[in-house]
C-alpha positions as CSV (number, residue, x, y, z in Angstrom):
1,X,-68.6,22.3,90.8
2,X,-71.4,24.6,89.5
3,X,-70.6,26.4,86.6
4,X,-73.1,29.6,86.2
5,X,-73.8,30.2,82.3
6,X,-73.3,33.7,81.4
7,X,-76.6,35.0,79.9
8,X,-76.7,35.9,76.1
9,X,-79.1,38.2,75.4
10,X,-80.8,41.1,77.1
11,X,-83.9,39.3,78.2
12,X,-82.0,36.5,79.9
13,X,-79.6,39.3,81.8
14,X,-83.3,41.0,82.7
15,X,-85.1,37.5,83.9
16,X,-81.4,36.7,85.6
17,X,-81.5,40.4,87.1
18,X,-85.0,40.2,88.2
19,X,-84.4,36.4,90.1
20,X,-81.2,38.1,92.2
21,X,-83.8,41.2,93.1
22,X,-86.6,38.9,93.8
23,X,-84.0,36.6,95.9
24,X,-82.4,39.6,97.7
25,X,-86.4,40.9,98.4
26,X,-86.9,37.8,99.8
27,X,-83.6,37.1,101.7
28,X,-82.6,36.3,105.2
29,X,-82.8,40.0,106.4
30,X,-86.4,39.1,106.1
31,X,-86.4,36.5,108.5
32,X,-84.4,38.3,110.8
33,X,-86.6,40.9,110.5
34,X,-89.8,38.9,111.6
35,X,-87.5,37.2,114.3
36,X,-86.5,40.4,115.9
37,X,-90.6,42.2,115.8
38,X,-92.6,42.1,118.6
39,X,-95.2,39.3,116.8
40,X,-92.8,37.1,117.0
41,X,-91.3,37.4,120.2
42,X,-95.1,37.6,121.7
43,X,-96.1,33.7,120.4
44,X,-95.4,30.8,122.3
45,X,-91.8,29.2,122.2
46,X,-93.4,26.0,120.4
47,X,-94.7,28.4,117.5
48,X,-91.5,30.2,117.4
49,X,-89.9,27.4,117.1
50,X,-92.3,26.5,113.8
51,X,-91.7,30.1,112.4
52,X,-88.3,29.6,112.5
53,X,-87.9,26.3,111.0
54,X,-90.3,27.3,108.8
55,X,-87.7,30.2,107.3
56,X,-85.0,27.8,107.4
57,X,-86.4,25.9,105.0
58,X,-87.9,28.2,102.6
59,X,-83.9,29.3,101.7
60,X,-84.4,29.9,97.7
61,X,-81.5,28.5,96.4
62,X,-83.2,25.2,95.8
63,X,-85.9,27.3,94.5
64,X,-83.7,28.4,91.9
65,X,-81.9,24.7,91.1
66,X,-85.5,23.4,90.7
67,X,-86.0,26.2,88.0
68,X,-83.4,25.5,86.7
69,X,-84.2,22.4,85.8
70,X,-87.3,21.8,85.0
71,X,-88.9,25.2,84.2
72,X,-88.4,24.6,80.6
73,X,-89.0,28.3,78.9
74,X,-85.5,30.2,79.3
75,X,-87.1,33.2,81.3
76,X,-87.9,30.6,84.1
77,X,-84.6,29.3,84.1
78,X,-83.0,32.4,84.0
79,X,-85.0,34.1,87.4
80,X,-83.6,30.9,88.6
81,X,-80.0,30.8,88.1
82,X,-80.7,34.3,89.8
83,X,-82.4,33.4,92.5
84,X,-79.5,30.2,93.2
85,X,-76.6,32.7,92.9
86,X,-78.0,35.1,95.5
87,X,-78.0,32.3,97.7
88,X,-74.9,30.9,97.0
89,X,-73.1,32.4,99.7
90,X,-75.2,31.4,102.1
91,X,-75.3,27.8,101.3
92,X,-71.8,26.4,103.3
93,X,-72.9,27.6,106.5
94,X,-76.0,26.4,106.0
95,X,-74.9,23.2,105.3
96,X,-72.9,23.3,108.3
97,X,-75.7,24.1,110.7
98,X,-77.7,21.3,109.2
99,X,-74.5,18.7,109.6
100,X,-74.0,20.1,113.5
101,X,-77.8,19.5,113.9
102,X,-77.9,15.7,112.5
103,X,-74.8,14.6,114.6
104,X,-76.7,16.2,117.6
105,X,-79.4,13.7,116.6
106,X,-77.5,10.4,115.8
């Protein structure tokens, strides 16, 4: 179980603000919004198919876990626990997809 820390001090509720705005900037209404323009829909399936793997794995809650742990100075790891619980949400039906996808492959 993840237990989120509560920040302490104004600068790590500002650095934890800041990673859930940057996170929610940066979130999956952005890949459904490249998904859905007419760029996308006018390359070839095999580079749609890139693209959208591609946003599949750029999800930022690892992002966040890897500042977490190893970007040392507390405003890193801050934006990082905000970044992660943005995501968090999103992460068991992600996990799902993936799962569905790897029995479809063994």
């Amino acid at each position: 179980m993840i237990q989120i820390p509560v920040p302490a001090s104004f600068v790590e509720w500002l650095w934890f603000g800041i990673g859930i705005n940057f996170a929610r900037a940066f979130g999956k209404q952005m890949d459904q919004t490249i998904q859905a323009s007419d760029w996308f829909k006018a390359r070839s399936p095999p580079l749609r198919w890139f693209i959208e793997r591609l946003l599949d794995a750029l999800h930022h809650w690892y992002i966040g876990g890897l500042l977490i742990a190893y970007g040392g100075q507390a405003e890193a790891v801050w934006f990082g626990w905000g970044v992660l619980v943005d995501d968090l949400p999103d992460i068991p039906r992600r996990a799902k997809k993936l799962f569905q996808k790897i029995g479809q492959v063994t």
